[in-house]
N, C-alpha and C positions, 0 to 999 in steps of 0.2 A: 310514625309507626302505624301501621297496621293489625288488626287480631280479630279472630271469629268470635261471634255473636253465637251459641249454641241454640238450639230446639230447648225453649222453656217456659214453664209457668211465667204471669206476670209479676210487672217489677216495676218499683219509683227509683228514678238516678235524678238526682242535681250535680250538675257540674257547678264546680266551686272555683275552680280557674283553669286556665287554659280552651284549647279548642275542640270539642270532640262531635266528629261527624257520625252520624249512622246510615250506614246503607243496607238496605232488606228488600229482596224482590217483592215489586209491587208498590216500597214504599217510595218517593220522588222528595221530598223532600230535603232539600241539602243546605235547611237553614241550624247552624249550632243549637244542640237540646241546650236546654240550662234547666227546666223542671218538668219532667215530663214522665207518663204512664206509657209502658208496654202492656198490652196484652198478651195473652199465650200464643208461642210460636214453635209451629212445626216444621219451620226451616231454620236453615241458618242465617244470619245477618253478617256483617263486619261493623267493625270502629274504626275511623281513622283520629291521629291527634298528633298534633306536633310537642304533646307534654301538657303538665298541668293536674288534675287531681277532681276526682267526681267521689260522689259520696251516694250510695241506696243501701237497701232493701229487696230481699223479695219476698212473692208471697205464693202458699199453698194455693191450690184451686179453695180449700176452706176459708185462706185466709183472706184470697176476693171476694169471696162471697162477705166474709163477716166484716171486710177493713171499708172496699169499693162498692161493692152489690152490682146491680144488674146484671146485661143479659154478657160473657165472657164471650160468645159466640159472636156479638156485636164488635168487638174488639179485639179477632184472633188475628195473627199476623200484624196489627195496626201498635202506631208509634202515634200519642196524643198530648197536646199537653196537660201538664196536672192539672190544673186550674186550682179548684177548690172542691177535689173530694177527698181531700182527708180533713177536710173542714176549715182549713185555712186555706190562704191564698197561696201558691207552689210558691211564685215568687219571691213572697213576703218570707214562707219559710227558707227558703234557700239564701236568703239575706240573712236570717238569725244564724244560720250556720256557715256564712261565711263568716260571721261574729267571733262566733264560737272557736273556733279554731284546731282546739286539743281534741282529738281522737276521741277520749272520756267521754269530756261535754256533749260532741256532738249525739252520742252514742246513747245518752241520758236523756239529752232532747227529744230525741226519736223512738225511743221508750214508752216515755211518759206520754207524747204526742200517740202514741198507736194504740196504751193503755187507756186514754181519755177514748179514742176515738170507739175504740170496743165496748167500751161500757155502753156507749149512745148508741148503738146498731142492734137491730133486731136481729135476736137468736139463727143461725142456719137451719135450715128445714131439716125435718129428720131424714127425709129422703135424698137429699146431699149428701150430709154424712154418711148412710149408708151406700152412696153411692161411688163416694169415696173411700171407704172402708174396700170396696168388694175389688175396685180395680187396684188397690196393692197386695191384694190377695195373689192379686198375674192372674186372672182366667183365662182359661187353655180357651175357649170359643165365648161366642157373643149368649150363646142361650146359658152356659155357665157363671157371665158377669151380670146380665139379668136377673138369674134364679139367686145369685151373692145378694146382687142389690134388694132384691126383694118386690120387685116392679118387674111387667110386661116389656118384651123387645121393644114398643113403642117410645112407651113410657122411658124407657131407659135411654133412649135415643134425645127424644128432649131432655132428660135432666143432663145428660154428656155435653150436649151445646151452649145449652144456659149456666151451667157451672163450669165445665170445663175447655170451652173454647171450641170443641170438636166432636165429629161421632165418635160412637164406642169403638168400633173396631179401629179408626184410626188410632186412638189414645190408646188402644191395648198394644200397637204397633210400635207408638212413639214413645209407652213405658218402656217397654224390651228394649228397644235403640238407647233409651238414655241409661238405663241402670248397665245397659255395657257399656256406653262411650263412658262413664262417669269410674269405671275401671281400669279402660283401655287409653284414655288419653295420656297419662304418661308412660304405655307398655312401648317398648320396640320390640320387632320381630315376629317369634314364636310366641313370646310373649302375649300376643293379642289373641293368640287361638286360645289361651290357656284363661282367658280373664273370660272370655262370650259367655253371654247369658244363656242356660239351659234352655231354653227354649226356642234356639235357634238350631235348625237342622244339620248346621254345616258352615262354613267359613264363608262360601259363595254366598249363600242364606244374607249372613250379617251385610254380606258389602254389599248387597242391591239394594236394604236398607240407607245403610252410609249414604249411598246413590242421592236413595230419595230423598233426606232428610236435611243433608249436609251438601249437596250438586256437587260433589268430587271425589274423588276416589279414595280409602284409606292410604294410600302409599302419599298421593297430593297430599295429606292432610297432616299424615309424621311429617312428611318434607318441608313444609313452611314453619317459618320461623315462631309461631304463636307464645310472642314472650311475654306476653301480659298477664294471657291465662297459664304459664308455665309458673309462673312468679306466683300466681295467685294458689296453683296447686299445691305450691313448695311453703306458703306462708295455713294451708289447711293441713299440710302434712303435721308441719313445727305445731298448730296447735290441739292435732289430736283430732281433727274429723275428718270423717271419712269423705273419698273423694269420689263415691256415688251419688247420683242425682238423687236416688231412693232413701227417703224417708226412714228411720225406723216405725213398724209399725204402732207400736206403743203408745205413739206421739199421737196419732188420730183419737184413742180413745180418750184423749186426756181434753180440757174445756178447749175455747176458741182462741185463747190466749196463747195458743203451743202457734196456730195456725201462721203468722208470720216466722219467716223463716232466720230470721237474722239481719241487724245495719249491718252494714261495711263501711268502715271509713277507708 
């Protein structure tokens, strides 16, 4: 089976069994993950697997900064492996959790493990958070996500690379893209006009987007079969969250604890 890889903040997966390939322009690598860190990506990837079962996490641009730290610019579009920054060793962990087995456990593991690891990291800057604060605000131009953030066009340029992987104006691009796709992925039809995010001009608008983001076309992209992420939509529908990429905002003002996004088993 085959299935896309979306434009997203970073993420830990351990494969627990079976074979799962990644493929992402740029990346060459086609040896089997088994622990390993994505960084934020503004394209699309694919998975391949013949079956088998991987288990992660992802995390806010906040919750890199508070879980991983350094520079996210250093690690945009890049597939590495864990090693030992969540404090243990990837491997080591991905052995307790083949251990583990029950959904629960694991689930408890990975908790407690992110909970410890929070506590030993130093506070996020306040100028992160506010700079994360101001790009889910959507600012309509760059001098409006600056004046949010409360720093200089400069200034706001490095904190976009070093926390978030990208410049500003791109990440204001690559929000609007994903708070539709995060809409749009299970519309057909007319449907999709009806889901875009205000802030696109026009339908053509959205799909030059798509172009960039995704290298195919909306019509290519309903057309393939994407049963993994279809599976996974239908199991977020059953529990009640919403199936936009978008945060609510609420969650930013709350400690650093919010900043992980959820395990998956």
């Amino acid at each position: 089976m085959t299935d896309f890889l979306y434009p997203e903040w970073g993420n830990v997966r351990f494969s627990i069994s079976g074979s799962w390939m990644v493929r992402m322009p740029g990346y060459e690598d086609e040896t089997p993950q088994t622990a390993v860190l994505f960084g934020p990506t503004d394209r699309h990837g694919a998975i391949d697997t013949k079956g088998g079962r991987t288990i992660g996490f992802g995390l806010t641009p906040i919750g890199w900064q508070a879980v991983i730290g350094g520079d996210a610019g250093a690690m945009a579009n890049r597939v590495v492996p864990l090693g030992d920054r969540l404090g243990i060793s990837g491997e080591q962990l991905r052995a307790h959790l083949i251990r583990d087995k029950e959904d629960q456990v694991i689930v408890e593991r990975l908790e407690e493990l992110l909970t410890r690891r929070l506590a030993s990291r130093p506070p996020v800057s306040k100028a992160v958070l506010a700079t994360d604060r101001a790009l889910r605000m959507r600012p309509r131009d760059l001098a409006a996500f600056a004046a949010a953030a409360g720093v200089s066009a400069r200034t706001l340029h490095r904190l976009c690379l070093g926390a978030f992987g990208f410049p500003p104006k791109r990440l204001m691009r690559l929000q609007r893209f994903l708070d539709t796709l995060g809409q749009v992925r299970t519309a057909v039809g007319n449907s999709v006009r009806n889901s875009m995010d205000e802030a696109y001009c026009d339908q053509s608008h959205f799909y030059r987007d798509f172009r960039d983001f995704m290298a195919m076309t909306p019509r290519e992209y309903f057309g393939a079969p994407r049963l993994l992420m279809a599976a996974a939509a239908e199991a977020q529908v059953r529990a009640g969250v919403t199936l936009s990429f978008r945060l609510p905002p609420s969650l930013v003002e709350e400690d650093s604890a919010h900043a992980v996004t959820g395990a998956a088993a």
